[in-house]
C-alpha positions, 0 to 999 in steps of 0.5 A, a space after each residue: 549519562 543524562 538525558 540531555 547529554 544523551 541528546 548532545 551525543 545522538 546529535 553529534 553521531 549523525 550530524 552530516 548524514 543526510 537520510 538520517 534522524 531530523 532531517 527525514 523527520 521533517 521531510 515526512 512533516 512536509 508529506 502530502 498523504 494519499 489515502 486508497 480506500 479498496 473496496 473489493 467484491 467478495 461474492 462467490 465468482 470474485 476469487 480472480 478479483 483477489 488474486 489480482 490484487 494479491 498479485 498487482 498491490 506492490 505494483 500499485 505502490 511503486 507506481 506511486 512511489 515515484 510520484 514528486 513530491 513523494 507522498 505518505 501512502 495509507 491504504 485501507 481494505 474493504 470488502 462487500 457482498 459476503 452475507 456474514 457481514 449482516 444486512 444491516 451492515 449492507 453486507 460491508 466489512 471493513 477489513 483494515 482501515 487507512 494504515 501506512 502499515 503495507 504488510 498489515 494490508 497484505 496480510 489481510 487481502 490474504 486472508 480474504 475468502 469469497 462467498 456468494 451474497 448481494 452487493 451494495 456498491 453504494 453501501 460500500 462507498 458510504 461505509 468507506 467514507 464514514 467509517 475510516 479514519 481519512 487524513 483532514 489535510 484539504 491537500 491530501 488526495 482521499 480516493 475510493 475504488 470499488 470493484 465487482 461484477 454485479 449491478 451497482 444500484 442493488 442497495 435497497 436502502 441508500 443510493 448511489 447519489 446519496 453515497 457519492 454526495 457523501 463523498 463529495 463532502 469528504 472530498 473523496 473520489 470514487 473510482 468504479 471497477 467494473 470485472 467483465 465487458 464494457 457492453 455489458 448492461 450492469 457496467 452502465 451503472 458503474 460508469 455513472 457512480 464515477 460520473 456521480 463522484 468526479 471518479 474514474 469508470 474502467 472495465 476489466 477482465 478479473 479472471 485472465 486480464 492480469 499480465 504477469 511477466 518473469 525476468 531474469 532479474 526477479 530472483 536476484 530482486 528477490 533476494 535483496 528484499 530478505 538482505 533488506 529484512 536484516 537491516 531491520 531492527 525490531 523493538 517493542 513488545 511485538 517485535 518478534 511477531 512484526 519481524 515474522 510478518 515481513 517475511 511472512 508477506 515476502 513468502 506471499 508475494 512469492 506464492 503468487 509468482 516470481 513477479 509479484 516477488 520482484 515488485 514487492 522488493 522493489 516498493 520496500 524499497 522506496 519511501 512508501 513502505 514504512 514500518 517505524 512503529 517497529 524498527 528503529 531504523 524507521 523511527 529514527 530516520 522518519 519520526 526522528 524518535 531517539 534510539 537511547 528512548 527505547 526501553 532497554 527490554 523492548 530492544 532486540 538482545 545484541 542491542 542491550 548492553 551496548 552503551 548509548 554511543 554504541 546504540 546510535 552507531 548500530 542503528 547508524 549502520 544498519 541505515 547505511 546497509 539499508 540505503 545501498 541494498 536499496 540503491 541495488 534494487 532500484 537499479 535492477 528494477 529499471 532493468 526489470 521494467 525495461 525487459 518487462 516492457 520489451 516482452 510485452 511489446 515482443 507478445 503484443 500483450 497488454 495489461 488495459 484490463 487488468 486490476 492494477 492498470 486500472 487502480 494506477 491509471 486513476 492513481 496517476 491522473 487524480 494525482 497530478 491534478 493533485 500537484 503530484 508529478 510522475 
């Protein structure tokens, strides 16, 4: 079969279904992206920190998934204040740099290990703004935040005016996340690095200010994100590895709680969690790439000896599997969120000092200044 009968085919396959091939392709072309850049404090007293990203990430990103118009999300790790790193760096690393690729992120805050050494809190937001690869679109939203317990005007080197200046012309917005007591005296110097960079200051309790909330739907939420894995269907040359890596992260989300389980169902989900550099069903859907293109030995074995027909058609399938098992998640998610929100109510406990609150609530607000509505 020729390459532009193969088309015509492929065409006349998903013509009238309305989340496929095309028609998502050029959707994403209209995408606005977000770009996040993490910088997170990784001296010796920070383990809670970590863990409370580890815990709240998918809840960041479902919180922005349900932004409209919905965007592209890129998230990018830094960390700081490890002396491995080197001085000359500022004792700065950059873990993984803006990728839409979630799990590659989770991954890496997994693998993140504290250790005692001097914080640049303006090397880091230097560091972020020369060395990732920031989306040049002037209506993209680029915002930084950075997050430790220890004086922000340590840097021996370059100052928080230089580095916010910095940001300035990237027009990035630097958001500071100071882990103790608003009273204290070194969260003065976090609070005037967000005044520097039109960003957002919040003080929060890093070891206890997380609120992790089980419901009685976690485990049935659960469950579906490993249904949603086998709708999956992983091509190249590491496809093996990438399909492993998914349900590597499920496993992690699972270590910390029940909750966090839930929440990472959920945001795979949504349009947010992308993965078309390794399922088909991805790439056909969002980058409009023609499943007859794939080279035959890069596809999974029961995909091979079907004719080209056969291909679309399967690939047709596992996106429609895809789309009902999300509809079930989504719709116990607002249940969650329900029972979540009367449970806490119930307990008067409140989350205004915790990481994520923090990270959504400068989310939210830079966002709709941005176009974006929740």
């Amino acid at each position: 079969m020729s390459r532009i009968t193969r088309t015509v085919v492929a065409l006349a396959v998903m013509v009238g279904v309305a989340s496929f091939g095309s028609i998502e392709a050029r959707a994403a072309e209209r995408r606005r992206t977000v770009d996040i850049a993490i910088c997170l404090d990784t001296s010796g007293s920070m383990s809670g920190l970590i863990n409370s990203a580890r815990e709240k990430l998918w809840q960041i990103v479902s919180e922005l998934a349900t932004a409209k118009p919905e965007p592209r999300l890129r998230v990018a790790l830094l960390t700081y204040g490890t002396p491995r790193y080197g001085a000359d760096n500022g004792f700065v690393h950059v873990d993984h740099d803006l990728t839409d690729d979630l799990d590659g992120v989770y991954e890496t805050l997994f693998a993140l290990r504290t250790n005692g050494g001097d914080e640049y809190v303006a090397r880091a937001v230097k560091t972020a703004v020369q060395s990732l690869s920031w989306d040049k679109d002037p209506e993209s939203l680029r915002m930084i935040f950075v997050a430790g317990n220890e004086s922000a005007d340590q840097d021996p080197r370059v100052t928080n005016e230089v580095a916010c200046e910095m940001a300035a012309r990237n027009d990035s917005i630097v958001n500071t996340i100071y882990c103790g007591a608003e009273n204290n005296s070194d969260a003065a110097g976090y609070r005037r690095v967000a005044t520097l960079a039109d960003g957002r200051f919040a003080a929060i309790d890093h070891n206890s200010g997380t609120v992790v909330i089980t419901t009685p739907y976690d485990k049935e939420l659960s469950r579906l994100s490993g249904e949603l894995n086998k709708t999956y269907i992983a091509y190249g040359r590491r496809r093996e590895a990438f399909a492993a890596r998914q349900r590597a992260q499920d496993a992690n989300a699972m270590s910390m709680s029940a909750s966090a389980s839930a929440e990472r169902a959920v945001a795979k989900s949504s349009g947010l969690y992308r993965n078309s550099a390794w399922d088909v069903v991805d790439a056909v859907e969002r980058e409009g790439k023609d499943v007859n293109e794939i080279a035959t030995d890069e596809l999974p074995e029961e995909m091979r000896k079907m004719t080209d027909e056969e291909r679309i058609a399967y690939v047709e399938k596992k996106a429609k599997e895809r789309t009902e098992i999300q509809k079930k998640i989504r719709e116990l998610s607002a249940k969650r969120a329900s029972y979540v929100r009367d449970e806490m109510k119930k307990k008067s406990l409140s989350d205004d000092e915790s990481f994520d609150a923090a990270v959504r609530g400068a989310v939210r607000e830079q966002a709709e200044k941005k176009g974006f509505a929740f």
